[in-house]
C-alpha positions as CSV (number, residue, x, y, z in Angstrom):
1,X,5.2,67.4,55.5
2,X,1.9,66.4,54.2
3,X,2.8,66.9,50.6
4,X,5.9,65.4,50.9
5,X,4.4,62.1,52.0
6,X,1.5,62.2,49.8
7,X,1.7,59.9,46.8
8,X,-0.1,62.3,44.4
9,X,2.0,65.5,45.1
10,X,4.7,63.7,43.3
11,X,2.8,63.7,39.8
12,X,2.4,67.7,39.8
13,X,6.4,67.3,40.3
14,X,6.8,65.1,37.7
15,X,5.1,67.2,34.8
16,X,7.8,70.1,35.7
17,X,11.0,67.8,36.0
18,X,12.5,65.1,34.5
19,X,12.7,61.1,36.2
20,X,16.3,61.4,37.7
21,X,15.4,64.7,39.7
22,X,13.6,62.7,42.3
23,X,16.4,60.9,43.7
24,X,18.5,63.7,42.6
25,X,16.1,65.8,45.4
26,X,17.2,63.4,48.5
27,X,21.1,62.9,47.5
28,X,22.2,65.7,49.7
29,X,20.0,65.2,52.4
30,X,21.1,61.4,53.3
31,X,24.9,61.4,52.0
32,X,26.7,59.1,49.6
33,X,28.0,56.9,52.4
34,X,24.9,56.7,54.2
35,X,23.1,55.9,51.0
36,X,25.2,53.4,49.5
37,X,25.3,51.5,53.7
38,X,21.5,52.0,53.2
39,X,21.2,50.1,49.9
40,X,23.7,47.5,50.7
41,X,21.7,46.9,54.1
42,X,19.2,46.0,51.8
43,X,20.8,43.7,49.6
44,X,21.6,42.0,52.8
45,X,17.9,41.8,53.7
46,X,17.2,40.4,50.3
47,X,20.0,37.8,50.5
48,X,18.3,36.2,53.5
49,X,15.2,35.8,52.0
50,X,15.6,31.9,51.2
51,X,17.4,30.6,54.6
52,X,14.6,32.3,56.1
53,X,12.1,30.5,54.2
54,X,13.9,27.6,54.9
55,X,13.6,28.1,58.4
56,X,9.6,29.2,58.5
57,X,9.4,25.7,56.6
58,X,10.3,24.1,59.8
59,X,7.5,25.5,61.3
60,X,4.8,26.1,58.8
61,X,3.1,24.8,55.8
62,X,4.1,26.4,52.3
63,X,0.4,28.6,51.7
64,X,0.3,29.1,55.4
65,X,3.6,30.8,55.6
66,X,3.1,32.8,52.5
67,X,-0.5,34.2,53.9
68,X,0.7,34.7,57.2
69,X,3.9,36.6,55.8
70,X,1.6,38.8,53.4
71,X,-0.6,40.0,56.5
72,X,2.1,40.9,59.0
73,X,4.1,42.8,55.9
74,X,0.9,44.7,55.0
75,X,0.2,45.6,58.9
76,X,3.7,46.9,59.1
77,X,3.2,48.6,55.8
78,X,-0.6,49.7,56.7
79,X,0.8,51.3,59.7
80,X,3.7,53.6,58.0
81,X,1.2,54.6,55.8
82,X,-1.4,55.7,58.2
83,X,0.9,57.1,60.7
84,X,3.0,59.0,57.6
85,X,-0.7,60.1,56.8
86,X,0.2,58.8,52.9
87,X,-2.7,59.8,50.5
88,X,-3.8,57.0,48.3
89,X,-2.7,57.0,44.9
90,X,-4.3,58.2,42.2
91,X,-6.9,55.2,40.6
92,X,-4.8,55.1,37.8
93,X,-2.7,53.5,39.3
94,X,-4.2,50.6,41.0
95,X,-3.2,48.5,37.9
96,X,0.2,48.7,37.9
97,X,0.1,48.2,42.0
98,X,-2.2,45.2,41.1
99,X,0.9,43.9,38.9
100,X,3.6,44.6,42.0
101,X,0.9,42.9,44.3
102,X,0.6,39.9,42.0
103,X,4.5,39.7,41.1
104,X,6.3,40.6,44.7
105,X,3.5,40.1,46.8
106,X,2.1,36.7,46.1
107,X,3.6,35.3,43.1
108,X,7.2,35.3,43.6
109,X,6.8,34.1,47.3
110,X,4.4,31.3,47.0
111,X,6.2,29.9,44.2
112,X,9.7,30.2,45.9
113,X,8.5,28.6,49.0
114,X,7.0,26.0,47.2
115,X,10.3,25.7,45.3
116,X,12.1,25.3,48.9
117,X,9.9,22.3,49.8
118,X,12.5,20.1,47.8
119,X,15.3,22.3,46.5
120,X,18.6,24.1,48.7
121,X,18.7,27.7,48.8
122,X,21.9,27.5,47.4
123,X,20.5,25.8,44.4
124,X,17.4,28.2,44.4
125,X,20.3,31.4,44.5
126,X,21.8,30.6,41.4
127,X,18.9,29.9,39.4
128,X,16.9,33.2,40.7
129,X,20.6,35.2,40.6
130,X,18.8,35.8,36.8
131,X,16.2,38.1,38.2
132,X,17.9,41.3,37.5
133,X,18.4,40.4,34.4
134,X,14.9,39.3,33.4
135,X,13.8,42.3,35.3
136,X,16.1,44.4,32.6
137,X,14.9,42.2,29.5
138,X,10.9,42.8,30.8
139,X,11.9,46.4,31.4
140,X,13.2,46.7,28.0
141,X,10.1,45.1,26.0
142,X,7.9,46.9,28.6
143,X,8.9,50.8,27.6
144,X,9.9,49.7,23.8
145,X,14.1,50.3,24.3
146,X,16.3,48.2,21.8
147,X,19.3,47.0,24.2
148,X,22.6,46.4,22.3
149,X,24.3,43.2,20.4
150,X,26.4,43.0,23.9
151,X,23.0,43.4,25.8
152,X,21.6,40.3,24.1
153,X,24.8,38.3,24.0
154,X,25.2,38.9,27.5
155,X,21.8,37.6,27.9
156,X,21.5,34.6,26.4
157,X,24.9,33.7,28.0
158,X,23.2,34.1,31.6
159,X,20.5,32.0,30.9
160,X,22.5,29.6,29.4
161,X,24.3,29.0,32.5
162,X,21.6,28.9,34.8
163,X,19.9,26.3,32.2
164,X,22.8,24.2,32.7
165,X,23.3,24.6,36.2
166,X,20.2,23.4,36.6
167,X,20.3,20.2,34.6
168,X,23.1,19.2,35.8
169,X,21.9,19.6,39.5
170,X,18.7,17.6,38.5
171,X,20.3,14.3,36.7
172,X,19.5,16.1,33.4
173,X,15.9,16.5,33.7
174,X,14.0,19.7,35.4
175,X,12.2,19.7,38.3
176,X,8.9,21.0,39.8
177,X,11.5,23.1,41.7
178,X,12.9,24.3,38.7
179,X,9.7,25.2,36.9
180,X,8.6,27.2,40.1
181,X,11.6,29.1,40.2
182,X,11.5,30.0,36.3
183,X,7.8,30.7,37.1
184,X,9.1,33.2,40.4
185,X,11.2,34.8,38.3
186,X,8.8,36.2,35.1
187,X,6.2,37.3,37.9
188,X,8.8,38.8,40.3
189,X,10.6,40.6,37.0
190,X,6.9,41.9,35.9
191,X,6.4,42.9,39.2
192,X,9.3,44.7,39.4
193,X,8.7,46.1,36.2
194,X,6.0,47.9,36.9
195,X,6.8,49.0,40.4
196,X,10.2,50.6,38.6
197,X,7.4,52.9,36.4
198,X,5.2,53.8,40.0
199,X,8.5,54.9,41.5
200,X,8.9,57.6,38.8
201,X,6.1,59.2,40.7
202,X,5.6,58.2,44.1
203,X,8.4,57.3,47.0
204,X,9.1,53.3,46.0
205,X,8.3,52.5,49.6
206,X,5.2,53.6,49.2
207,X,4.8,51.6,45.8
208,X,5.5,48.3,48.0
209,X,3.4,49.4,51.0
210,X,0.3,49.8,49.0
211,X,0.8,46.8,47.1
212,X,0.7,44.7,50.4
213,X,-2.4,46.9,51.3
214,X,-4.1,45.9,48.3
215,X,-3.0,42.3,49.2
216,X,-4.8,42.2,53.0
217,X,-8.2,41.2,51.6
218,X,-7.0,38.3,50.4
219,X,-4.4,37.6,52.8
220,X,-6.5,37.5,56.2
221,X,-8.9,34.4,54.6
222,X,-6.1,33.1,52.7
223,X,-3.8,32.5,56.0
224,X,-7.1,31.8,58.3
225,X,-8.1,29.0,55.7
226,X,-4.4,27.8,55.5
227,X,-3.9,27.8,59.4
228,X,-6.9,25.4,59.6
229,X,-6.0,22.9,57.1
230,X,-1.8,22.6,57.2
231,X,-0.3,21.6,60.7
232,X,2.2,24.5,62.4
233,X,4.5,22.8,64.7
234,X,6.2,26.4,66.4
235,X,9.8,26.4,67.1
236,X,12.3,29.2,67.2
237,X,13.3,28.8,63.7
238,X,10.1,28.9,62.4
239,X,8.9,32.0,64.1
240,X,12.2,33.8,63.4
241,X,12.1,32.7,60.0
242,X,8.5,33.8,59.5
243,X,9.2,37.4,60.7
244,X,11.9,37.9,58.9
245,X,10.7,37.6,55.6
246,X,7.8,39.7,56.8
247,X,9.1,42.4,58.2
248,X,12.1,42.0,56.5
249,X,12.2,41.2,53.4
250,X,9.0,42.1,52.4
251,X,8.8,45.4,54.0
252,X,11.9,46.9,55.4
253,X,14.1,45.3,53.5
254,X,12.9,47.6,50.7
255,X,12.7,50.7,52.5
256,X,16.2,50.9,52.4
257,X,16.7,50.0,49.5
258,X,14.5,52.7,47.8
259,X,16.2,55.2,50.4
260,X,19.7,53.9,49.2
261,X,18.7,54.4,45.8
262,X,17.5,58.2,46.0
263,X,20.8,59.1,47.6
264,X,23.2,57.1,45.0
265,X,21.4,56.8,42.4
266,X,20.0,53.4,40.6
267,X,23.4,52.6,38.7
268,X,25.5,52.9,41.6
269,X,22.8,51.1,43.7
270,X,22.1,47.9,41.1
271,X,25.5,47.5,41.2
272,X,25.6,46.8,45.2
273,X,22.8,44.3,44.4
274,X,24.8,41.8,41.9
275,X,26.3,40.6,44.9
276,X,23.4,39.1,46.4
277,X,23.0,35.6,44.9
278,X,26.5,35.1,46.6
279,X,25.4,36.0,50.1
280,X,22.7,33.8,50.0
281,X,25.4,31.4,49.4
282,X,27.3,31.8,52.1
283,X,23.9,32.3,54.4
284,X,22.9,28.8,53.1
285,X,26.0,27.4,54.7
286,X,26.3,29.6,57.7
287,X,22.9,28.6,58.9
288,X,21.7,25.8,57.4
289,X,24.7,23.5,56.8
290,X,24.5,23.0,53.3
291,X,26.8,21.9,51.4
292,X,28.0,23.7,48.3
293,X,28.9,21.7,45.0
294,X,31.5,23.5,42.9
295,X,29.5,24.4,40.2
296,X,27.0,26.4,42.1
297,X,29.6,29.6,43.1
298,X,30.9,29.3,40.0
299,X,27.4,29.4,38.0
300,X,26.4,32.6,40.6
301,X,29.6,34.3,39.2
302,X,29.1,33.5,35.7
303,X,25.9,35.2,36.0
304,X,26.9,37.9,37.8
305,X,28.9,38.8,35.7
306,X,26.8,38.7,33.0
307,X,24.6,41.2,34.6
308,X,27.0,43.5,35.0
309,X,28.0,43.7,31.3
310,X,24.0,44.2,30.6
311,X,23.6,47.1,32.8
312,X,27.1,48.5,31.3
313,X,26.2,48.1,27.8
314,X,24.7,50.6,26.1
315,X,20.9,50.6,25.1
């Protein structure tokens, strides 16, 4: 059990078998239904990620709610790891997991919450509805691939929408909002990036919970020194909200996910995933009453579908 867990056993694996026999390994143990329940659980996690914010925004500062968020992921995350009894990786690579920590860790939620100080989630959706597709286009510069004509049209399409979608929402001028969520999405997408290479050789569970690890160093001054300085006013939608996007999103959220993935596969998987920007739509109205203008569903399909014609065409 031991060298199952570890995260180095993994690379003496990888010199004898090819990328796709990792998942390939756990298919039969977890089941295609349970895996594909397992990834869409996850999407569903990930879809909840901005009314939750919303929510711990009722409670907490922006920087306190990020810190705070950080250190309760990484306890969750330190904990699996030491009662798993998960060797450390290999210093190699600590980069990359610097990159996931950076990107997933702090980037992309500081800048989101800070994005949710004066923008809807529904608005915030759309706009960050592009990630798997900068997450593809990052991928693809990262390991050298030249996508195809459709790839690129495809792409420029997407980003074409959301450009416009968010004019239009602003009066025709961008916001702070917007430049923070543009901002969320490179650091998320390098993040991503990077944690997609780790997972070649190590459980991607693990890739996450490490990342947080690293993380706790910072986070413990970082949310002590935000606790004293921004006012927390507790209610029960602030503490909900705050766990959830720790435990959550941050954490469990992905456990899943990665499980979900190994049994499936990662087409079958990414495809479950497109649907999230319009859950976080509906979750937007369902609990915080917002109202939806027409062109915000409409932009989430458009890019949607977009996305899917990038991860069909061929590279």
């Amino acid at each position: 059990m031991r060298a199952k867990s570890s995260a180095i056993a993994p690379d003496r694996i990888a010199a004898a078998t090819t990328p796709p026999a990792v998942p390939e390994a756990h298919a039969g143990s977890v089941g295609t239904g349970a895996g594909l329940l397992q990834a869409g659980l996850g999407v569903v996690a990930f879809s909840l990620t901005f009314p939750a914010t919303a929510w711990g925004l009722e409670s907490f500062g922006p920087w306190t709610l990020v810190a705070v968020r950080s250190v309760l992921a990484a306890l969750v995350a330190g904990a699996c790891l030491l009662a798993l009894r998960v060797a450390p990786p290999a210093r190699r690579h600590w980069p990359a997991l610097a990159v996931v920590a950076a990107g997933v860790v702090v980037g992309f939620p500081l800048l989101t919450t800070l994005a949710l100080e004066t923008s809807t989630t529904a608005h915030a959706a759309v706009v960050v509805g592009l990630l798997p597709l900068t997450t593809a286009l990052l991928s693809a510069l990262r390991v050298g691939a030249r996508p195809s004509r459709t790839f690129w049209a495809a792409a420029l399409v997407g980003a074409a929408a959301v450009a416009a979608f968010t004019v239009q929402q602003s009066g025709g001028a961008l916001t702070s909002a917007d430049a923070y969520l543009f901002g969320a999405l490179l650091v998320c997408a390098a993040g991503y990036t990077e944690g997609g290479r780790l997972a070649r050789i190590m459980p991607g569970w693990q890739v996450i919970g490490w990342a947080l690890v690293l993380c706790l160093p910072i986070g413990v001054p970082a949310a002590a020194l935000a606790l004293a300085y921004e006012p927390v006013h507790l209610g029960l939608h602030g503490v909900a909200g705050l766990l959830w996007v720790a435990a959550g999103s941050q954490f469990l959220g992905l456990v899943v996910w990665y499980r979900g993935m190994a049994a499936v596969g990662i087409p079958k998987a990414s495809q479950l995933q497109l649907a999230q920007p319009l859950l976080t739509l509906v979750w937007s109205v369902l609990l915080l009453g917002e109202h939806l203008t027409p062109a915000a569903p409409l932009t989430a399909v458009a890019v949607l579908v977009c996305i899917a014609v990038t991860q069909r065409a061929r590279g």
